[in-house]
C-alpha positions as CSV (number, residue, x, y, z in Angstrom):
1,X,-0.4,11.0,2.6
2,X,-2.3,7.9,2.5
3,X,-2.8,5.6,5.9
4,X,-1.8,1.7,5.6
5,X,-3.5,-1.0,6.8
6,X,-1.8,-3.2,9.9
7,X,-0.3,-5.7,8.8
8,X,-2.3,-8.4,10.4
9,X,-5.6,-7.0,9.2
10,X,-3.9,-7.2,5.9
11,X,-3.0,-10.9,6.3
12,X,-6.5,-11.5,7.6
13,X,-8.2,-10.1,4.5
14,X,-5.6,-12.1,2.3
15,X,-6.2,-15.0,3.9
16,X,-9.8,-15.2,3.9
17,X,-9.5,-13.8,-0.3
18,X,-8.1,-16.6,-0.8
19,X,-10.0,-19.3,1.0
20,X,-13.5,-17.7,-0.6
21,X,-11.4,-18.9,-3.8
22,X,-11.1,-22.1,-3.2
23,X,-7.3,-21.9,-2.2
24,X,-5.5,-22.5,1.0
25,X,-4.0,-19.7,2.9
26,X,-1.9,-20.2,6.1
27,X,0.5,-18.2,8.0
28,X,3.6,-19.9,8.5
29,X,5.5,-17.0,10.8
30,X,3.4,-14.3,12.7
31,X,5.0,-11.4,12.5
32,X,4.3,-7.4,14.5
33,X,0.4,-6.9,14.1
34,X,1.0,-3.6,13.6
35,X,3.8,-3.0,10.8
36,X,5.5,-6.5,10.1
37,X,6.4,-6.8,6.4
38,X,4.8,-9.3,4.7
39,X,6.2,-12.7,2.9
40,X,4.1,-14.7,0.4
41,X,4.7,-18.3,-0.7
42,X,3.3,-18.7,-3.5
43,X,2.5,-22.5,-4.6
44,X,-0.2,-24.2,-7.3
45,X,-0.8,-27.6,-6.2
46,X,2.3,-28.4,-4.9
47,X,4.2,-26.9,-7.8
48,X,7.7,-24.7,-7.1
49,X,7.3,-22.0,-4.2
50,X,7.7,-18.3,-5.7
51,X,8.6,-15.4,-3.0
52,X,6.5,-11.8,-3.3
53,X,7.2,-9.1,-1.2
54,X,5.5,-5.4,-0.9
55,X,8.1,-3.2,-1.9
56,X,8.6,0.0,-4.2
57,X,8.4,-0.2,-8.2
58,X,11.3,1.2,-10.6
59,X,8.0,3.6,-11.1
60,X,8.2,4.1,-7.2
61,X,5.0,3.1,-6.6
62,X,4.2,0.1,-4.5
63,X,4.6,-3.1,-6.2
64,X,5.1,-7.2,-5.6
65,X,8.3,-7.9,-6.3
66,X,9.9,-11.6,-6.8
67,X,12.1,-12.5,-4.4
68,X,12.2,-15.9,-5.2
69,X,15.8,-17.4,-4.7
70,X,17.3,-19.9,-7.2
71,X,18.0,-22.6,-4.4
72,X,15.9,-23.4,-1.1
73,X,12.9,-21.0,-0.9
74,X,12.2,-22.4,2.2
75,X,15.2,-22.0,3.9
76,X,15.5,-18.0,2.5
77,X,12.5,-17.6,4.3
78,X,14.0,-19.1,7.5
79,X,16.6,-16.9,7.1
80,X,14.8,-13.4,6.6
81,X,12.7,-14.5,9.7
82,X,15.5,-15.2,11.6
83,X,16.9,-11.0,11.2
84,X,13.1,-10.2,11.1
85,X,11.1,-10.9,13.9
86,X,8.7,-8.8,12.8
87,X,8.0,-10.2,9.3
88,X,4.7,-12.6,8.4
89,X,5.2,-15.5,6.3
90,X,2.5,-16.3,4.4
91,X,1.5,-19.6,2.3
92,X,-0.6,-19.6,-0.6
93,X,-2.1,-22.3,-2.0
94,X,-4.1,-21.1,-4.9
95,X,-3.6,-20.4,-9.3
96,X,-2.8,-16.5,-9.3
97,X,-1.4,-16.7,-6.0
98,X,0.4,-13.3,-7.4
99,X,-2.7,-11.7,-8.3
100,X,-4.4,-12.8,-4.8
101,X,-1.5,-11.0,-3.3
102,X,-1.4,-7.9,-5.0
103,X,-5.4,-7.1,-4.3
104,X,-4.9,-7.2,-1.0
105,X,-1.4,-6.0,-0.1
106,X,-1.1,-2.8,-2.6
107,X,-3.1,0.3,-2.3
108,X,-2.7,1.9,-5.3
């Protein structure tokens, strides 16, 4: 059985990867500090958003997986937080925004 990290200790760690970088992190919902899933926005200078999420592989191991929509990433977002409470929304700013992501948030 292996232990998790909180989620805002994970967002914390993420954030701060990413600004040693050179990129721009920012939270743009605060979700539960303890378990809240977590969101990225993934940008490049401004270019089109792309949506990861920590979820399970077709391998069933833990994975980022696109949840980008085809229209209005930022209102999908909106949305999910809106039957999530719980959930943090996180911005990156930052080339490999994907591989920022996935050092932090998956432990295998």
């Amino acid at each position: 059985m292996t232990t998790r990290l909180p989620s805002g200790v994970l967002v914390s760690a993420l954030i701060r990867r990413v600004a040693e970088a050179g990129g721009f992190a920012t939270v743009l919902a605060k979700g539960d500090a303890g378990g809240g899933g977590i969101l990225v926005v993934a940008t490049d200078r401004g270019d089109a958003e792309r949506l990861y999420e920590r979820g399970l592989g077709s391998d069933g191991r833990t994975a980022l997986i696109e949840s980008t929509p085809a229209e209005d990433p930022s209102g999908y977002w909106r949305r999910r937080r809106a039957r999530d409470p719980d959930l943090w929304v996180i911005e990156l700013d930052i080339p490999s925004a994907q591989r920022f992501a996935a050092e932090i948030l998956l432990d295998d």
